[in-house]
py3Dmol code that shows the C-alpha trace and the ligand (Angstrom):
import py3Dmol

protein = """\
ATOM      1  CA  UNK A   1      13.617  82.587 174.048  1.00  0.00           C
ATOM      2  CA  UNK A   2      15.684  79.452 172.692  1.00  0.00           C
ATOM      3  CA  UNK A   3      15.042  80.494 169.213  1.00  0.00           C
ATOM      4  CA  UNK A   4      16.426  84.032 169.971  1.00  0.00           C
ATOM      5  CA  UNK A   5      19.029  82.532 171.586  1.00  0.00           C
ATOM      6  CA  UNK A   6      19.926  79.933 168.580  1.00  0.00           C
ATOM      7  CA  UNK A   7      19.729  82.558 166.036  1.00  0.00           C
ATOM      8  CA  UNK A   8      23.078  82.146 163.681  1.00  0.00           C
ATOM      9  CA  UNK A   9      24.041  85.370 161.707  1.00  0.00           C
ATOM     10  CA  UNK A  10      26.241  85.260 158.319  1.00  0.00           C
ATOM     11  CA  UNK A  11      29.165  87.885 158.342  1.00  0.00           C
ATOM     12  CA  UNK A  12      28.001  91.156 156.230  1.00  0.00           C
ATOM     13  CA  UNK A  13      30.781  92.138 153.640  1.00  0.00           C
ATOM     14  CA  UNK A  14      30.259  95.393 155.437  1.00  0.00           C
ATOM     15  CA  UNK A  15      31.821  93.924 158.562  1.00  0.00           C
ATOM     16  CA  UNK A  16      35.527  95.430 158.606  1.00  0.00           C
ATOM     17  CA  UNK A  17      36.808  92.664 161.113  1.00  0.00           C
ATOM     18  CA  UNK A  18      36.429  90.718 158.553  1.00  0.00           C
ATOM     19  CA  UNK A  19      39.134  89.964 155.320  1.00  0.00           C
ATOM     20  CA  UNK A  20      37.537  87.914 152.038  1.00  0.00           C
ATOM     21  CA  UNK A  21      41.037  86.274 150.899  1.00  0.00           C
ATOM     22  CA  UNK A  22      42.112  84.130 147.981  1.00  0.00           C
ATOM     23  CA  UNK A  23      44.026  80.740 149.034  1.00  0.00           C
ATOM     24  CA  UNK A  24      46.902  81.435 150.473  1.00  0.00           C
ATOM     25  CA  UNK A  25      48.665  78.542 149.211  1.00  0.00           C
ATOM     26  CA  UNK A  26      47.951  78.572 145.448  1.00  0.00           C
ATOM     27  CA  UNK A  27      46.677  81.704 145.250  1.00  0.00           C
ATOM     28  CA  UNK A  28      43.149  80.416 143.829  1.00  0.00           C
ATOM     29  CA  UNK A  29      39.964  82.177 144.519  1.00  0.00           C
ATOM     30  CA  UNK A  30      37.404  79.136 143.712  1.00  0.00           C
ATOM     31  CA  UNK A  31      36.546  77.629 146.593  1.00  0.00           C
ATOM     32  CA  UNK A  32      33.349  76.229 147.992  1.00  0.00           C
ATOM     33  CA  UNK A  33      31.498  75.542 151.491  1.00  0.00           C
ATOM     34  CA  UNK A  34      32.884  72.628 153.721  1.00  0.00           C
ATOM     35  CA  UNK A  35      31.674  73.696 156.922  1.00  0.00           C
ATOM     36  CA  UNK A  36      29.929  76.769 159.305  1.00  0.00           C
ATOM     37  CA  UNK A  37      29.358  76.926 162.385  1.00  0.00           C
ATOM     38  CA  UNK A  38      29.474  79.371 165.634  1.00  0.00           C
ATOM     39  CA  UNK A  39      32.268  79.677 168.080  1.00  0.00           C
ATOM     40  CA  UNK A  40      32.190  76.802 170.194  1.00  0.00           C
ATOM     41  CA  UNK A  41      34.545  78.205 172.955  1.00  0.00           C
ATOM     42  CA  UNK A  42      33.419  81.772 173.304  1.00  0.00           C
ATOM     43  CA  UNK A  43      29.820  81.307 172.103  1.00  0.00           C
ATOM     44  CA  UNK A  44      28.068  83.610 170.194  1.00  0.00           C
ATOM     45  CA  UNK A  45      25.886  84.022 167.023  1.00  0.00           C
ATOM     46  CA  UNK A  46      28.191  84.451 164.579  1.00  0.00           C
ATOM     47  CA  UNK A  47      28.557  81.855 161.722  1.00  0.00           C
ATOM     48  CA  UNK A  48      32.174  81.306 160.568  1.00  0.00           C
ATOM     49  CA  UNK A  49      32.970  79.264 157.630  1.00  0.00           C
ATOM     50  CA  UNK A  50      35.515  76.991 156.505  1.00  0.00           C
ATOM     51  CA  UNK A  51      35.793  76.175 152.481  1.00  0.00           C
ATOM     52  CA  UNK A  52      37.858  74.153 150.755  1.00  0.00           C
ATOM     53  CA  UNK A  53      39.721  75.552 147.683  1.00  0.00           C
ATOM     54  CA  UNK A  54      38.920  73.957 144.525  1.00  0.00           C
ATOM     55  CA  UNK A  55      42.611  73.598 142.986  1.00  0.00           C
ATOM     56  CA  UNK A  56      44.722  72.681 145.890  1.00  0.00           C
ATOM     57  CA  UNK A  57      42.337  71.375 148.131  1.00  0.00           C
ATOM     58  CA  UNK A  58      43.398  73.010 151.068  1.00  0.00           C
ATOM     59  CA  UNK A  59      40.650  74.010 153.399  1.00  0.00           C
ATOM     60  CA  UNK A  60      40.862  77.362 154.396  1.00  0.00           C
ATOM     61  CA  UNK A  61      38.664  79.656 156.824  1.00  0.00           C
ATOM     62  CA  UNK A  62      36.565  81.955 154.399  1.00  0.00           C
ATOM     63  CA  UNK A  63      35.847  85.368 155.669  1.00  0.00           C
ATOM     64  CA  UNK A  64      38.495  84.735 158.396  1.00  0.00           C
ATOM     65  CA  UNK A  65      38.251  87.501 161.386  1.00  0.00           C
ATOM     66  CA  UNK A  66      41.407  90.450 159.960  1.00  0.00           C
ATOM     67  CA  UNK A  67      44.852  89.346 162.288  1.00  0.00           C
ATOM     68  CA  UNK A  68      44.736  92.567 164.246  1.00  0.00           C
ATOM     69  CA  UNK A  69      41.098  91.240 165.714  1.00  0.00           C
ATOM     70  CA  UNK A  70      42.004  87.670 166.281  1.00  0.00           C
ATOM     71  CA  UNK A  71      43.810  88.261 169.391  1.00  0.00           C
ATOM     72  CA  UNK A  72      40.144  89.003 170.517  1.00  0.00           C
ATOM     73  CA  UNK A  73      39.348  85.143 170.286  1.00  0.00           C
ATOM     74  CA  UNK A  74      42.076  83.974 172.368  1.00  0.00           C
ATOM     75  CA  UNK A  75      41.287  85.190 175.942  1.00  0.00           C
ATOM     76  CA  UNK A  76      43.492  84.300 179.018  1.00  0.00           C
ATOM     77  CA  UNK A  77      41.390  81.234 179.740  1.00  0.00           C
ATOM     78  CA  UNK A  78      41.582  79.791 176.026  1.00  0.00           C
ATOM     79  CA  UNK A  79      42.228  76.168 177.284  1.00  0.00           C
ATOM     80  CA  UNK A  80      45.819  75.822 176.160  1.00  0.00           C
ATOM     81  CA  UNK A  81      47.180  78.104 178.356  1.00  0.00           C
ATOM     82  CA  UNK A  82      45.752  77.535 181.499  1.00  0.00           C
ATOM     83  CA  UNK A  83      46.618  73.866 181.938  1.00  0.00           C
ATOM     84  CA  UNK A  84      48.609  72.802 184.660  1.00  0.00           C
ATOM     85  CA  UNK A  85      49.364  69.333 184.681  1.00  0.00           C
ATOM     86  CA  UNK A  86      50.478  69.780 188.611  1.00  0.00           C
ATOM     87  CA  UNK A  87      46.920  70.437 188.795  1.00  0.00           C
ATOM     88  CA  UNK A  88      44.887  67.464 186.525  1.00  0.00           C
ATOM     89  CA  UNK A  89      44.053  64.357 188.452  1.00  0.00           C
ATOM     90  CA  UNK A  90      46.727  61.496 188.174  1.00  0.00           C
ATOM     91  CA  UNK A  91      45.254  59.960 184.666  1.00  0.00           C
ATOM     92  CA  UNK A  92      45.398  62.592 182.906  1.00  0.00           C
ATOM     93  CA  UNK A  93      48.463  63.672 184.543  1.00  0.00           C
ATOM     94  CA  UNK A  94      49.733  60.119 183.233  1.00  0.00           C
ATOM     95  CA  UNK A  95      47.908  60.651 179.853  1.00  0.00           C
ATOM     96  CA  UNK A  96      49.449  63.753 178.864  1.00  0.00           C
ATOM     97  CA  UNK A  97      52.790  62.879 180.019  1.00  0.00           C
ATOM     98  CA  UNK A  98      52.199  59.780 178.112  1.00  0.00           C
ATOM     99  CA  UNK A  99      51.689  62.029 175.026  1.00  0.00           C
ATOM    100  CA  UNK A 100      54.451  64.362 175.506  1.00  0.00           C
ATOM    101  CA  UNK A 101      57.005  61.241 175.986  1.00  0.00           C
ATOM    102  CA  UNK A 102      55.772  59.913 172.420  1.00  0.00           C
ATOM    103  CA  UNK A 103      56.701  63.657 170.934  1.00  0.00           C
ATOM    104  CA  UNK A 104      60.127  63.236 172.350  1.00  0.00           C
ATOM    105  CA  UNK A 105      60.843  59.894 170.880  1.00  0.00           C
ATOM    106  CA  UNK A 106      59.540  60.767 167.643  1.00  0.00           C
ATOM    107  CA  UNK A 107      62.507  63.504 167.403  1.00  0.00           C
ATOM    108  CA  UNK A 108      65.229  60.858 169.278  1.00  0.00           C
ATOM    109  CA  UNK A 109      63.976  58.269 166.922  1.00  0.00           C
ATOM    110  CA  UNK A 110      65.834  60.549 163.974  1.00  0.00           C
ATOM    111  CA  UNK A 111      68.737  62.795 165.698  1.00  0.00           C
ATOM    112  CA  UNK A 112      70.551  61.602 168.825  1.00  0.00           C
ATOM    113  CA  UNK A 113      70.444  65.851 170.136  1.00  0.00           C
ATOM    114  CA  UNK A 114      71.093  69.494 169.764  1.00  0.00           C
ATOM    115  CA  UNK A 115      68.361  72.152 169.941  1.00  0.00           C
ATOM    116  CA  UNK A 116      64.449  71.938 169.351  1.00  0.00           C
ATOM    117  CA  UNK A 117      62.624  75.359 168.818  1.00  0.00           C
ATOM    118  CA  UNK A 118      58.362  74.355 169.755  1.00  0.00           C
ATOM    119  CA  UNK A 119      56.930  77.004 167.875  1.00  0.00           C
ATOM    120  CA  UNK A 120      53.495  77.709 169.663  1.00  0.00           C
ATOM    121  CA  UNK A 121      54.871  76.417 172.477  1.00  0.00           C
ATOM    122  CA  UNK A 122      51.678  77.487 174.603  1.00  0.00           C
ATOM    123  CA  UNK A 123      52.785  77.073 178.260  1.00  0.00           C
ATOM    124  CA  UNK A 124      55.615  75.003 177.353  1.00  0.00           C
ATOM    125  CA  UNK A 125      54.510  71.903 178.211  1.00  0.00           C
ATOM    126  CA  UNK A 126      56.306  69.269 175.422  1.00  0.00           C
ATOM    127  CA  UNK A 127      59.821  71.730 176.049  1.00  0.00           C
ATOM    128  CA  UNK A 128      59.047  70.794 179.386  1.00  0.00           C
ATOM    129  CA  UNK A 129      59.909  67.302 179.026  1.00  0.00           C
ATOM    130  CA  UNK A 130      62.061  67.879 175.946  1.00  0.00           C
ATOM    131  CA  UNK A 131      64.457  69.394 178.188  1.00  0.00           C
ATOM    132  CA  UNK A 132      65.013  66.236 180.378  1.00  0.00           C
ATOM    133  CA  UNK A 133      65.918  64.061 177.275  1.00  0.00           C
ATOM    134  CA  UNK A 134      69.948  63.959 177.555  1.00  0.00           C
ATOM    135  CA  UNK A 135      71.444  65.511 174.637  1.00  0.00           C
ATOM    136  CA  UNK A 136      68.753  68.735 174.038  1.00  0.00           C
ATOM    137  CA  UNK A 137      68.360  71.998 175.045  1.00  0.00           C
ATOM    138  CA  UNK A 138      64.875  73.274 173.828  1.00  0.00           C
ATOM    139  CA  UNK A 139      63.310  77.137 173.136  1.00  0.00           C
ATOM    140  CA  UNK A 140      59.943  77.656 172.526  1.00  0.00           C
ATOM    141  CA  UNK A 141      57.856  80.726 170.856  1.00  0.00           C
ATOM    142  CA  UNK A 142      54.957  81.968 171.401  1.00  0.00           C
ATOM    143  CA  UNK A 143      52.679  85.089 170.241  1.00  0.00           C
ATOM    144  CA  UNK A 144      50.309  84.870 173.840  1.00  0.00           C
ATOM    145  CA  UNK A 145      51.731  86.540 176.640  1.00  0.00           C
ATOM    146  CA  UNK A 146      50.062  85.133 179.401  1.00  0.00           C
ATOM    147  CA  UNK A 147      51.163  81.244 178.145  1.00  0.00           C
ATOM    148  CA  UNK A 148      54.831  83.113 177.777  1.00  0.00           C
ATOM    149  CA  UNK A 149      55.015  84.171 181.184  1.00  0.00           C
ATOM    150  CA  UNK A 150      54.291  80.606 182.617  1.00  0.00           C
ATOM    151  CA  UNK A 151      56.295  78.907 180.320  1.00  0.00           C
ATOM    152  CA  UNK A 152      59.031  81.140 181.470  1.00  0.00           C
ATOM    153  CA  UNK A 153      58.446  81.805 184.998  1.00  0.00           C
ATOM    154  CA  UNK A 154      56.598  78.568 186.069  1.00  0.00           C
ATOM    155  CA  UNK A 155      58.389  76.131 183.988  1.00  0.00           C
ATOM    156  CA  UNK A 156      61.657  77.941 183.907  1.00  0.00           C
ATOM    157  CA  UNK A 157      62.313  77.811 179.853  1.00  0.00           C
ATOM    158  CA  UNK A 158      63.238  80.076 176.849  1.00  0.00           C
ATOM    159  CA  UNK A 159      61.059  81.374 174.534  1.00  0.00           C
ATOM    160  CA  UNK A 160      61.019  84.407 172.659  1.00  0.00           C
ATOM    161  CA  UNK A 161      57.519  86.528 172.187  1.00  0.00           C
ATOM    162  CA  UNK A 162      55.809  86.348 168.647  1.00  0.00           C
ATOM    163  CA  UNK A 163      55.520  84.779 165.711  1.00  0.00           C
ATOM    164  CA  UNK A 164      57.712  82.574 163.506  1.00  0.00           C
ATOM    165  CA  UNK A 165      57.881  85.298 160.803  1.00  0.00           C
ATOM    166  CA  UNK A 166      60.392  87.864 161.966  1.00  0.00           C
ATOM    167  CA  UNK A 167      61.898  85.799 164.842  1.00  0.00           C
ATOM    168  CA  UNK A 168      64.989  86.731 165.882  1.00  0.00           C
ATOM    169  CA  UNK A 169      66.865  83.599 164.873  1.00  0.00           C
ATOM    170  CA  UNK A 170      69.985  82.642 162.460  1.00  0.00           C
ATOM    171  CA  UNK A 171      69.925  80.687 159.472  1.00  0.00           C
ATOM    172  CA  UNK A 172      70.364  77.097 160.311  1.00  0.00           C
ATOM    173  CA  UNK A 173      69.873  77.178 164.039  1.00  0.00           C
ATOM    174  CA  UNK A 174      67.919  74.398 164.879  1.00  0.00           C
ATOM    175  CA  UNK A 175      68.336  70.431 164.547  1.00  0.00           C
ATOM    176  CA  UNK A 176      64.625  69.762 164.913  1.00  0.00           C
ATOM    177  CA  UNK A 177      61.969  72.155 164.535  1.00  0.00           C
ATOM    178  CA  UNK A 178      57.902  71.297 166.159  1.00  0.00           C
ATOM    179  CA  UNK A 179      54.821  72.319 165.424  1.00  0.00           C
ATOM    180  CA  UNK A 180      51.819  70.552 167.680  1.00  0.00           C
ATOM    181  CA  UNK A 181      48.445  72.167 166.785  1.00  0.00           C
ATOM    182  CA  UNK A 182      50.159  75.245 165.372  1.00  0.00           C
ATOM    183  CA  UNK A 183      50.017  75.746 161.605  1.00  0.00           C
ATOM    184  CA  UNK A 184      46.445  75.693 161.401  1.00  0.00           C
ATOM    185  CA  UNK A 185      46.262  78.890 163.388  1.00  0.00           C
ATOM    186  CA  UNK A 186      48.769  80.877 161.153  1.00  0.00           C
ATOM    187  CA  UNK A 187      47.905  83.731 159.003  1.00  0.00           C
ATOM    188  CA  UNK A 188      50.498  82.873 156.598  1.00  0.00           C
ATOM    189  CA  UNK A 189      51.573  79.099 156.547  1.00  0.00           C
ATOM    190  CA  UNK A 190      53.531  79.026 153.266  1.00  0.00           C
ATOM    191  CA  UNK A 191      55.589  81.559 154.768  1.00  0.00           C
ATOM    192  CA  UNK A 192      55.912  79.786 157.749  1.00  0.00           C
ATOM    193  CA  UNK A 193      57.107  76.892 156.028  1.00  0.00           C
ATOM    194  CA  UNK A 194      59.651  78.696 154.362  1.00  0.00           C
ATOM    195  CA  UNK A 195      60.932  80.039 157.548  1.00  0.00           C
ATOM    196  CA  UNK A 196      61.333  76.401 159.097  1.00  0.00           C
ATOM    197  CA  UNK A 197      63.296  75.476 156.314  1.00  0.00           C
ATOM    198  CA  UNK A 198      65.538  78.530 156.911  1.00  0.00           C
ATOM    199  CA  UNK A 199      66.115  77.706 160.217  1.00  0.00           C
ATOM    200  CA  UNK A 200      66.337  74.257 160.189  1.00  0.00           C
ATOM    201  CA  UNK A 201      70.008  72.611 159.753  1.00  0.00           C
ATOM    202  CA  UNK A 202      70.633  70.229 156.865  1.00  0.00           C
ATOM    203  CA  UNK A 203      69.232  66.939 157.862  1.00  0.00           C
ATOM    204  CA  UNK A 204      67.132  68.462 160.666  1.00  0.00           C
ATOM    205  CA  UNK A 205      63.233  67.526 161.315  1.00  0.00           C
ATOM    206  CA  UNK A 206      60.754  68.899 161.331  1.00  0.00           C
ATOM    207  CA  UNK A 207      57.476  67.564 163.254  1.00  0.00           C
ATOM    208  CA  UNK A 208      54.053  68.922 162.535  1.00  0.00           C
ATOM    209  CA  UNK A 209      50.573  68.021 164.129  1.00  0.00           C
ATOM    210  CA  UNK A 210      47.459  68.901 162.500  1.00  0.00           C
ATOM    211  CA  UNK A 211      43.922  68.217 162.026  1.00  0.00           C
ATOM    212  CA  UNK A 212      43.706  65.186 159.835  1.00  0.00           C
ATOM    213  CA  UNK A 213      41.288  66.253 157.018  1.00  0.00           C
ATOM    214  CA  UNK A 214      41.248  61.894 156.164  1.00  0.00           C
ATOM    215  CA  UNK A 215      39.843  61.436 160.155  1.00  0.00           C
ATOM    216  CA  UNK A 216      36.696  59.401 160.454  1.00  0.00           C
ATOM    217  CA  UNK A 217      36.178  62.205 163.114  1.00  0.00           C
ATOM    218  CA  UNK A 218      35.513  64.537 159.788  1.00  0.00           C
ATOM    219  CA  UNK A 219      32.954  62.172 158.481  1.00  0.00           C
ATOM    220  CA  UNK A 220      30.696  61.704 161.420  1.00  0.00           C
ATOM    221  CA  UNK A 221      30.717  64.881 162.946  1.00  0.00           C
ATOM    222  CA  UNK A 222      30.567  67.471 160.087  1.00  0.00           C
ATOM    223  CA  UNK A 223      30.509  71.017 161.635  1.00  0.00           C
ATOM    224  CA  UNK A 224      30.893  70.005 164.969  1.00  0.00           C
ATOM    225  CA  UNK A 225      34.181  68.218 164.339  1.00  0.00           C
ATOM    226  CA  UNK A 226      36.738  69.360 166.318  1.00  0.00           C
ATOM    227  CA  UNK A 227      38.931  69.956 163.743  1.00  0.00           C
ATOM    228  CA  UNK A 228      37.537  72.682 162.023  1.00  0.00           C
ATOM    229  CA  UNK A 229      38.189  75.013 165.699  1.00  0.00           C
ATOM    230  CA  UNK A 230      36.290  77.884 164.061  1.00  0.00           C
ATOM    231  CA  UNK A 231      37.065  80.670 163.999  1.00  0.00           C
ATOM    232  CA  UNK A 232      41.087  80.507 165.496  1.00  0.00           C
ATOM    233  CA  UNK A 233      41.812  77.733 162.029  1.00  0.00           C
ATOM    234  CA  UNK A 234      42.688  79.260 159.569  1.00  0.00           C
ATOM    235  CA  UNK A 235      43.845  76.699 157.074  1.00  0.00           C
ATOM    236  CA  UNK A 236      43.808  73.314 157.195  1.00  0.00           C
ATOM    237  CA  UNK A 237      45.758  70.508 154.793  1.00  0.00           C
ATOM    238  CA  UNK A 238      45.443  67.455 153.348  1.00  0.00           C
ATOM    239  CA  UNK A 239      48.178  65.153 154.407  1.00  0.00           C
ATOM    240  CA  UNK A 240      49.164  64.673 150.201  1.00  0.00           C
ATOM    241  CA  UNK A 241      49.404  68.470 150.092  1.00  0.00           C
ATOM    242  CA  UNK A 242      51.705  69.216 152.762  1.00  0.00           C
ATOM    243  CA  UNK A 243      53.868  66.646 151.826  1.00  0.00           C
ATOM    244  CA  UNK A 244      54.266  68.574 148.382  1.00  0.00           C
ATOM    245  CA  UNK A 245      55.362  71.914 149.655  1.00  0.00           C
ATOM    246  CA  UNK A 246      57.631  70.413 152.158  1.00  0.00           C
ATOM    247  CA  UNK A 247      59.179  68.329 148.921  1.00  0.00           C
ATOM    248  CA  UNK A 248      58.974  71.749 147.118  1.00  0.00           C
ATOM    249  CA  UNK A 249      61.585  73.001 150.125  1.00  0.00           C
ATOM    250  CA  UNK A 250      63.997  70.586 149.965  1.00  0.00           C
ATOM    251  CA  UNK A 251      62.053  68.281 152.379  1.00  0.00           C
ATOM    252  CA  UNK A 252      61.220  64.315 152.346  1.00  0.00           C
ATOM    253  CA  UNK A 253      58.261  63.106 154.227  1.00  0.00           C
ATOM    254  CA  UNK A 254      59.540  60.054 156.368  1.00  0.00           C
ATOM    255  CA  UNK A 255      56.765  59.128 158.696  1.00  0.00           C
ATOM    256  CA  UNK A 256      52.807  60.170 159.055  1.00  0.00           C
ATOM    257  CA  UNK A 257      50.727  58.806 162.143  1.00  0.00           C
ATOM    258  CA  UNK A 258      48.151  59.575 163.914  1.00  0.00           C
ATOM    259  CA  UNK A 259      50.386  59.891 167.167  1.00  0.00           C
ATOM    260  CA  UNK A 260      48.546  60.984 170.330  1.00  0.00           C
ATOM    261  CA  UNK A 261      44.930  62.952 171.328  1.00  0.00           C
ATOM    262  CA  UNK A 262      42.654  60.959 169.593  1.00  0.00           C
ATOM    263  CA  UNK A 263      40.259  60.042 172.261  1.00  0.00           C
ATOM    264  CA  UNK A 264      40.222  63.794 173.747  1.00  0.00           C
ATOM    265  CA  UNK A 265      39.751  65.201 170.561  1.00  0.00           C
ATOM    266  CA  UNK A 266      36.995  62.733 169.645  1.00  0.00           C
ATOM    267  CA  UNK A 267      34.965  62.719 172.914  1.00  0.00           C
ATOM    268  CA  UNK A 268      35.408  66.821 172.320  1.00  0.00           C
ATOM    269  CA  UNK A 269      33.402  66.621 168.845  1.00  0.00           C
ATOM    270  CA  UNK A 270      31.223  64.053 170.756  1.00  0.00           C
ATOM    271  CA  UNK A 271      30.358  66.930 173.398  1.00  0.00           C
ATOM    272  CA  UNK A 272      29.782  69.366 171.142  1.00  0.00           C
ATOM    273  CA  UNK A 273      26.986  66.953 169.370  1.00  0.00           C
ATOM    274  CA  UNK A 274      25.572  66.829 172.875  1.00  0.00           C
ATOM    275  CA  UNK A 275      25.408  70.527 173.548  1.00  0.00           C
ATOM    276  CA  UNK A 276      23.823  71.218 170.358  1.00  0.00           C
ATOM    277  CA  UNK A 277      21.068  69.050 171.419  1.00  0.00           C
ATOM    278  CA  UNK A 278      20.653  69.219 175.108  1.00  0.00           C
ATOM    279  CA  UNK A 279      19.867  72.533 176.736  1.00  0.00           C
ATOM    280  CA  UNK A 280      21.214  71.199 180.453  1.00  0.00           C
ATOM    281  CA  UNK A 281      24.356  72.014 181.280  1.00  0.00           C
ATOM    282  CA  UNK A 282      24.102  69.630 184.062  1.00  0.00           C
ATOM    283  CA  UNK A 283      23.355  66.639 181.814  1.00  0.00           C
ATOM    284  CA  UNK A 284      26.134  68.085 179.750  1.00  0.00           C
ATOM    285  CA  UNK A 285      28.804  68.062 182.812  1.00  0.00           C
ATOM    286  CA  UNK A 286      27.347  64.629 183.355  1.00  0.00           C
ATOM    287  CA  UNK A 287      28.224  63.272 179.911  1.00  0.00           C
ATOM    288  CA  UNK A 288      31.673  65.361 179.951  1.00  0.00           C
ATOM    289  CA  UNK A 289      32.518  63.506 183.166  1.00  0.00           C
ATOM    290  CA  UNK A 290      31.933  60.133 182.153  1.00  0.00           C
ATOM    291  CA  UNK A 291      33.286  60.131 178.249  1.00  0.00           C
ATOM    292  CA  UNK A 292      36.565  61.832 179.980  1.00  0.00           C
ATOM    293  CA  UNK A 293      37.169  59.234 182.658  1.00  0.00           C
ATOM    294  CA  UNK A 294      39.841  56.907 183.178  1.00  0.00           C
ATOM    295  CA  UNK A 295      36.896  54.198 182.749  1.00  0.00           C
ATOM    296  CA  UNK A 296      36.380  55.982 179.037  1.00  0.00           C
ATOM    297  CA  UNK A 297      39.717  55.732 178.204  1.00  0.00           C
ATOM    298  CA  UNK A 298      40.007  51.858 179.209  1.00  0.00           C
ATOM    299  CA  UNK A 299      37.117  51.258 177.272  1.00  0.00           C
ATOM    300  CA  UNK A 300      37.737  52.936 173.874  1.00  0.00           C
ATOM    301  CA  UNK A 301      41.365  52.098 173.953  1.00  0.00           C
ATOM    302  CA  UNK A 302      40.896  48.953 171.526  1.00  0.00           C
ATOM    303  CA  UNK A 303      38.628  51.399 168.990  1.00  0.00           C
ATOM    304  CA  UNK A 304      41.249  54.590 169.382  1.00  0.00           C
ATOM    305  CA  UNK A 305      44.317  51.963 168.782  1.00  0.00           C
ATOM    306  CA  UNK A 306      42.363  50.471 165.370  1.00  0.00           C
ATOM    307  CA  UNK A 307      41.742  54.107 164.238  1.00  0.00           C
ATOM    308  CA  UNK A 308      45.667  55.623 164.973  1.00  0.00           C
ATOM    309  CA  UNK A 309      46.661  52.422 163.364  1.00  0.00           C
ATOM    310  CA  UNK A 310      44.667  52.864 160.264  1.00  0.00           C
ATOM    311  CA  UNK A 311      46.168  56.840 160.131  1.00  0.00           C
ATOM    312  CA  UNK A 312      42.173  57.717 160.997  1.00  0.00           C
ATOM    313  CA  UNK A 313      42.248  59.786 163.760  1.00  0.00           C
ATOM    314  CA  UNK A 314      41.299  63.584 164.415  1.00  0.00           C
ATOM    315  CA  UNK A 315      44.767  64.620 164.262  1.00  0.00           C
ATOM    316  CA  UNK A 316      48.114  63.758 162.192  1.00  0.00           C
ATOM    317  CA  UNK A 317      51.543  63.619 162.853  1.00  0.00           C
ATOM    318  CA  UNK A 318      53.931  64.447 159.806  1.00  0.00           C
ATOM    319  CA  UNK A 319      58.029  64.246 160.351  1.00  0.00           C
ATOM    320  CA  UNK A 320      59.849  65.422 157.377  1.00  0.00           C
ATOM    321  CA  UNK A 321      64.058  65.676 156.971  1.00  0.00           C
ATOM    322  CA  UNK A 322      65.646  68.192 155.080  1.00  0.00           C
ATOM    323  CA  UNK A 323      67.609  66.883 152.457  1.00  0.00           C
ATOM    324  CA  UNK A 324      68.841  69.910 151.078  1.00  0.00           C
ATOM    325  CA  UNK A 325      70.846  72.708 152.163  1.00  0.00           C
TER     326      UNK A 325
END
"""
ligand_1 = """\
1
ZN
Zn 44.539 76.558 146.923
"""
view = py3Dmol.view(width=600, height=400)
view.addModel(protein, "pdb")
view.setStyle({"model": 0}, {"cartoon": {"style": "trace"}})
view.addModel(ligand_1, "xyz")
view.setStyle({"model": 1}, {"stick": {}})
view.zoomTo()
view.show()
């Protein structure tokens, strides 16, 4: 019954869901086989694949599920929109907040105010606190309704429905533009790039967060890493790359960290491992319990702080100014 059950299936070429695409970036078609695995959110037996082109080194998801379908892997539930920090218990309450206060200084650290669009902006957590920083008014986007609606009705903020591309917003609008855990899920990130630096007024900054391709997380977990999100990432880049286009758009790289997440996202990978080997969910909630604790956290702190200092961590934080008009 566990074999049935563990069965993995390739996607056909027959499957219409699914596109075969050339890298998006570069526009190569060589590529080879970085990582497969199923969907580790929504289950399944489906095998998704991310490969890493062989001329720009951008890691991109290869078949990726056709845009029209993909809406089909981000139910209601998908854990970014159903957070409520009223709800967490007090450390992670403190946590997160924690992490959302180290966003907002990373954008007061360069421009003393004016207006942040979040693009993504989920539930609208980070414009949340943005908006209590004197000086800046925040508005957020976001394609899912449901996260929309909170962010709007719950937590009382603007954002506009959709995507970046096609947004209804003037040329130079913004002082600082933010991306946290974004650009991997976009269809069309070049575009997307080119559209922040439409929007973004000269000497304005732009923030990105992605999964750092460098992360020792990469290394020890392989497929399970949490990084690789199959199938909702699409691309993913290396930190040398993105700091290329962003020069190609009149943009200079100023500061790359690993800022905040790095024990969530690791103990994630880490449950993932256990999962694939331990049929009990109990044992599973066990081990979810105690590598999520406020004990864990204590603990790994002097590990997590060596890693973010060394720029090893699961995720990166990029902040570029545009130089150029
Ligand atoms: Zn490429």
């Amino acid at each position: 019954m566990e074999k049935v059950k563990n069965q993995r299936e390739a996607i056909s070429k027959l499957d219409h869901n699914f596109e075969w695409i050339a890298c998006e970036i570069c526009g190569s078609e060589e590529h080879h086989l970085v990582a497969t695995r199923t969907d580790r959110f929504l289950g399944g037996n489906t095998l998704f694949c991310m490969h890493e082109c062989e001329n720009c080194a951008t890691v991109y998801q290869f078949p990726r599920p056709k845009q029209a379908k993909m809406g089909d892997y981000y139910p209601p539930e998908y854990q970014q929109y159903t957070k409520d920090l009223s709800e967490e218990k007090w450390y992670k309450r403190l946590s997160r907040i924690y992490g959302l206060r180290k966003r907002t200084r990373i954008i007061t650290k360069y421009l003393s105010g004016g207006t942040v669009l979040d693009v993504g902006c989920a539930t609208g957590d980070f414009l949340s606190v943005m908006k209590d920083v004197p000086g800046w008014n925040g508005i957020g986007i976001e394609p899912s309704h449901t996260a929309l609606k909170y962010a709007k009705e719950k937590a009382r903020l603007s954002v506009v429905e959709g995507g970046l591309n096609g947004a209804p917003f003037a040329k130079h609008s913004f002082e600082a533009i933010t991306m946290w855990d974004v650009l991997e899920h976009v269809y069309d990130p070049r575009q997307v790039l080119i559209e922040v630096a439409r929007l973004l007024k000269p000497n304005g900054i732009f923030v990105v967060n992605h999964p750092n391709l460098d992360s020792i997380d990469r290394r020890l977990f392989g497929n399970l890493w949490l990084g690789y999100e199959l199938p909702r990432h699409l691309y993913l880049f290396p930190g040398e790359l993105l700091k290329k286009l962003m020069a190609e758009l009149g943009f200079e790289e100023v500061e790359r960290n690993c800022l905040y997440g790095s024990h969530a996202a690791t103990f994630s990978s880490v449950m993932f491992y256990i999962e694939e080997r331990l049929q009990s969910p109990k044992i599973c909630g066990l081990f979810r319990k105690v590598l999520f604790s406020f004990v864990s956290r204590i603990f790994f702190l002097p590990y997590f702080k060596l890693i973010d200092y060394l720029n090893l961590g699961s995720n990166i934080t990029a902040v570029f100014i545009k130089k150029t008009s």
